[in-house]
PAKOLMAR-273875 format. One record per residue (C-alpha): residue in one letter; x, z, y. Coordinates in nm, 2 decimals. Last residue first. Layout:
BEGIN
A/X/Z/Y
...
//
This chain:
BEGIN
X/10.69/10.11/8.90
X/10.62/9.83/8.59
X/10.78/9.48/8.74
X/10.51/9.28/8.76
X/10.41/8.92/8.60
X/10.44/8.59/8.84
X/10.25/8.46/9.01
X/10.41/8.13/9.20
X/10.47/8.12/9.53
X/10.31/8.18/9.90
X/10.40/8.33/10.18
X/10.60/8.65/10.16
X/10.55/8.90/10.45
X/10.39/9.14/10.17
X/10.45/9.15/9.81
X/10.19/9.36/9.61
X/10.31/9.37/9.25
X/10.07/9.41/8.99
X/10.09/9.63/8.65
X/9.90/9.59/8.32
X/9.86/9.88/8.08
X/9.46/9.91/8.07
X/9.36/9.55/8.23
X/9.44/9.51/8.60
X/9.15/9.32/8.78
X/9.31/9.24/9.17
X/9.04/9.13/9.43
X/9.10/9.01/9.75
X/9.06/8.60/9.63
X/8.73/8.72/9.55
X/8.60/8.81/9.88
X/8.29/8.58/9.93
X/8.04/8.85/9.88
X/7.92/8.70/9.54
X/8.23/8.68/9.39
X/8.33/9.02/9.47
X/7.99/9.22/9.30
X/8.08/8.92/9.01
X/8.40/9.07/8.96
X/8.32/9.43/9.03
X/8.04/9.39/8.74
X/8.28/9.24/8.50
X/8.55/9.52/8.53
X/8.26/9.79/8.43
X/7.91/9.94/8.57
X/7.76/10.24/8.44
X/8.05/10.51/8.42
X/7.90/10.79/8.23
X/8.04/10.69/7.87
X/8.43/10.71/7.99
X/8.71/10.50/7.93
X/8.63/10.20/8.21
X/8.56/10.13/8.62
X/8.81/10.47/8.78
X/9.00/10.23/8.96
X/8.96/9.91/9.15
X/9.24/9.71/9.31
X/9.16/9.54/9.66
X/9.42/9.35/9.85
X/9.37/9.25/10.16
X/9.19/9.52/10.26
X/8.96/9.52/10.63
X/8.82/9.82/10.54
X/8.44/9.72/10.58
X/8.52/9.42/10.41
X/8.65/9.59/10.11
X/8.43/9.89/10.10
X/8.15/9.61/10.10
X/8.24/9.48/9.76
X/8.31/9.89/9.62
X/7.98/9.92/9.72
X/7.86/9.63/9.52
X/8.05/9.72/9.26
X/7.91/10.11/9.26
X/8.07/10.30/9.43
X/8.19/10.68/9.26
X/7.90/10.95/9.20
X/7.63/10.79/9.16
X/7.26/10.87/9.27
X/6.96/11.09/9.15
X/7.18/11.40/9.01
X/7.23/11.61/8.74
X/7.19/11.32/8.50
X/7.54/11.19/8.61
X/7.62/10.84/8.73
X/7.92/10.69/8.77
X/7.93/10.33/8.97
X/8.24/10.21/8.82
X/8.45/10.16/9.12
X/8.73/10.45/9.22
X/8.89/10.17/9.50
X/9.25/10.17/9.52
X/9.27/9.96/9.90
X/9.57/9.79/9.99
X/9.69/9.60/10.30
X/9.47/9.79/10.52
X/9.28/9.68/10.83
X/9.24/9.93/10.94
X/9.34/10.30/10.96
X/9.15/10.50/11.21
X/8.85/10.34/11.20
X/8.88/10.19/10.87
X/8.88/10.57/10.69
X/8.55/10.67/10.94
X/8.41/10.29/10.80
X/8.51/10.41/10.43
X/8.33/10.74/10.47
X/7.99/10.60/10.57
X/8.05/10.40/10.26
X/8.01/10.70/10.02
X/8.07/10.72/9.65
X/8.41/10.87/9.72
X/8.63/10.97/9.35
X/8.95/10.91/9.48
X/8.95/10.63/9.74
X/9.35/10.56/9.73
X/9.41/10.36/10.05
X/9.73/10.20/10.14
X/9.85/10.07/10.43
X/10.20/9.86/10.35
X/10.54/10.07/10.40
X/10.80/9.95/10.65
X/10.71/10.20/10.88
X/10.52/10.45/10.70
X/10.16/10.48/10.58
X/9.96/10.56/10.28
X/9.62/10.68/10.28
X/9.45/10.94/10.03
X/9.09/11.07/9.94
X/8.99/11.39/9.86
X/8.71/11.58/9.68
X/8.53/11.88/9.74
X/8.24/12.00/9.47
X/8.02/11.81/9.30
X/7.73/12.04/9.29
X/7.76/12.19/9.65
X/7.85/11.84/9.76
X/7.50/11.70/9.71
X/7.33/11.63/10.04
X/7.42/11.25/10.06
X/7.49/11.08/9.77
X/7.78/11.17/9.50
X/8.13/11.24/9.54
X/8.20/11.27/9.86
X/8.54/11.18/10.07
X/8.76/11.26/10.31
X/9.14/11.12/10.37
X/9.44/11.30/10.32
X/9.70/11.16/10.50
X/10.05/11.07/10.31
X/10.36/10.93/10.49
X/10.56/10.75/10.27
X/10.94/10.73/10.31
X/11.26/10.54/10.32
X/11.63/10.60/10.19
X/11.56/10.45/9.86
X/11.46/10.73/9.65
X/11.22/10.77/9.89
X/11.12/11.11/10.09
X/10.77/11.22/10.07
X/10.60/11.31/10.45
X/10.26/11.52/10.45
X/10.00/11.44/10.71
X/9.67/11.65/10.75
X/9.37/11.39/10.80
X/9.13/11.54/10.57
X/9.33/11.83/10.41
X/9.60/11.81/10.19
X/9.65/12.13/9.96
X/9.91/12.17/9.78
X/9.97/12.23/9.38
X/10.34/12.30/9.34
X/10.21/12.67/9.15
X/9.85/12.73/9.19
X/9.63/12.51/9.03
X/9.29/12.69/9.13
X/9.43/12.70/9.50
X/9.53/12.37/9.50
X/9.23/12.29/9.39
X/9.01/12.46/9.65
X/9.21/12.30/9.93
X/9.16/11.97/9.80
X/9.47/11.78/9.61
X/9.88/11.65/9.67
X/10.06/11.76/9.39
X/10.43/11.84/9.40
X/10.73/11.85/9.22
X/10.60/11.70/8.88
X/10.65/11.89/8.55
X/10.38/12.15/8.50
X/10.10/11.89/8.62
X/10.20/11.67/8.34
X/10.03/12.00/8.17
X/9.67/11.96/8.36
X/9.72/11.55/8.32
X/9.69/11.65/7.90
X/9.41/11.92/7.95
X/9.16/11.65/8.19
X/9.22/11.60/8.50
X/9.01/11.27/8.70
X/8.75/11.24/8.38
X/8.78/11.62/8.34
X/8.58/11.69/8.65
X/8.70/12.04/8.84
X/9.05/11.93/8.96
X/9.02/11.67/9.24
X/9.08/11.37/9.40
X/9.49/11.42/9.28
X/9.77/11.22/9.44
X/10.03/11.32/9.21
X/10.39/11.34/9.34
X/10.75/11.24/9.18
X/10.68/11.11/8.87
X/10.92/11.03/8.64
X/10.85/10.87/8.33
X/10.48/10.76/8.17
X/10.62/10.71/7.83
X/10.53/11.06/7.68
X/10.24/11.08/7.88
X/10.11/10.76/7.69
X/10.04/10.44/7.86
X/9.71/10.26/7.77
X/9.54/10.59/7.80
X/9.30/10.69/7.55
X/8.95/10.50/7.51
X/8.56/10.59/7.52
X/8.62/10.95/7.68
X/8.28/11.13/7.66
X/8.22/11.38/7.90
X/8.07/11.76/7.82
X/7.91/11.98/8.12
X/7.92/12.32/8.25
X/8.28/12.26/8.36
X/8.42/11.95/8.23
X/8.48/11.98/7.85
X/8.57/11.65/7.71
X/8.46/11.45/7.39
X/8.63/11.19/7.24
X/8.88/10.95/7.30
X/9.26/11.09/7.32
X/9.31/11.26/7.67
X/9.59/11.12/7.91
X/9.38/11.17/8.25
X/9.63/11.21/8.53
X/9.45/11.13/8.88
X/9.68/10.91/9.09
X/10.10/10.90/9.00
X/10.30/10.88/9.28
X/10.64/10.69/9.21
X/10.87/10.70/9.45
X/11.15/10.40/9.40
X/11.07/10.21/9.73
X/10.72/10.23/9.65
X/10.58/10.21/9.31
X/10.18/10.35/9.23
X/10.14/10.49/8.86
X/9.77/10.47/8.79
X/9.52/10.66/8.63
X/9.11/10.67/8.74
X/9.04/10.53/8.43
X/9.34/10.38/8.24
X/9.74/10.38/8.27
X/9.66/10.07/8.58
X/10.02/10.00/8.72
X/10.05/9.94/9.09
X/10.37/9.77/9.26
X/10.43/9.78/9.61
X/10.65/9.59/9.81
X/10.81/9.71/10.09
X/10.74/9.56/10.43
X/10.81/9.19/10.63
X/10.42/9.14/10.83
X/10.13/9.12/10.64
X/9.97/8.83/10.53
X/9.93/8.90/10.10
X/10.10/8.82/9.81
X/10.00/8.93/9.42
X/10.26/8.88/9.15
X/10.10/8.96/8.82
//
């Protein structure tokens, strides 16, 4: 899938959906991998709690390649690291997380705070500048159940804006991320309206949400996250469609199935679609 936007002349960008909150983000040649979850269906320990993983990864670990960084929301939910992203861990140069996780992780785990900057060279001469961005995971009030989670943006000079939600259920947070960043090229948006019985709210947007998160940002390109393979999410791929439809922004909105990849071209009008080159 070849998806073009209005931008000015910058690097492509080519997004592959593994599953869940997973995906394996191309730019320039360094791949950045988002919250690893390569579990087998069934149940998952996360913390107090038990998950229910509906379907494995469409890409295995095995065939997932080099990654050079992993953005990572957090560590302390099993849907965003579960045992088998906790080893890829082992073999990546550096993850990008909260303070607290990186302290948990130890080892190249490091911690971005909200707004802190961090540079990562390209294999092809270029770079990415990544700013952690905040975000909460669950309504107002309840971060001392949750726990911290982070958000990331993606700049540089010939590199399109991207914004990788993580697991932010708040919209109040996307206007503070549009004030300093908008309007993006690309947004990741963590859809699938999770709920928990813990708490009286969801923890990711919901498709509506998600809907507004896109006007709100500015995005030209919207790809949601995080909206199958697990029992508590509550709203799916058809929800965001319709949630899209019905706010008039449908031709912003990229579905990827489990496995499927998108290209983001910008500065190139028009043409046929065409199907991605995997990052």
């Amino acid at each position: 899938m070849d998806v073009r936007s209005h931008a000015g002349a910058k690097a492509s960008v080519t997004v592959r959906l593994v599953g869940g909150p997973t995906a394996l983000i191309g730019i320039g040649g360094l791949r950045l991998l988002t919250d690893p979850a390569f579990d087998p269906p069934g149940p998952v320990a996360s913390g107090t709690r038990t998950l229910v993983k509906t379907r494995g990864p469409a890409v295995p670990v095995e065939e997932i390649g080099t990654v050079h960084a992993v953005l990572l929301s957090h560590d302390q939910h099993a849907d965003n690291l579960d045992r088998a992203g906790r080893r890829l861990l082992d073999t990546v140069p550096v993850t990008l997380t909260t303070a607290e996780a990186a302290d948990r992780l130890g080892g190249p785990a490091t911690a971005l705070r909200p707004w802190q900057r961090l540079t990562l060279d390209r294999p092809d001469g270029g770079y990415v500048e990544v700013t952690g961005a905040p975000a909460q995971h669950g309504p107002d009030g309840t971060e001392d159940i949750t726990g911290p989670v982070t958000g990331f943006v993606l700049t540089g000079p010939d590199v399109p804006t991207i914004y990788v939600s993580g697991d932010n259920a708040s919209l109040d947070v996307v206007r503070r991320i549009a004030d300093r960043f908008g309007p993006l090229d690309l947004a990741l948006l963590f859809a699938g309206a999770a709920r928990t019985p813990l708490l009286d709210g969801h923890l990711t947007l919901t498709s509506d949400q998600a809907a507004q998160a896109a006007r709100i940002l500015g995005a030209r390109t919207v790809i949601p996250l995080h909206t199958e393979g697990w029992e508590h999410f509550t709203e799916g791929p058809d929800a965001v469609r319709e949630a899209f439809a019905r706010h008039g922004l449908a031709d912003r909105l990229t579905l990827l199935a489990p496995g499927d990849a998108a290209t983001v071209r910008h500065g190139a009008a028009g043409g046929p679609s065409a199907p991605a080159d995997r990052p």
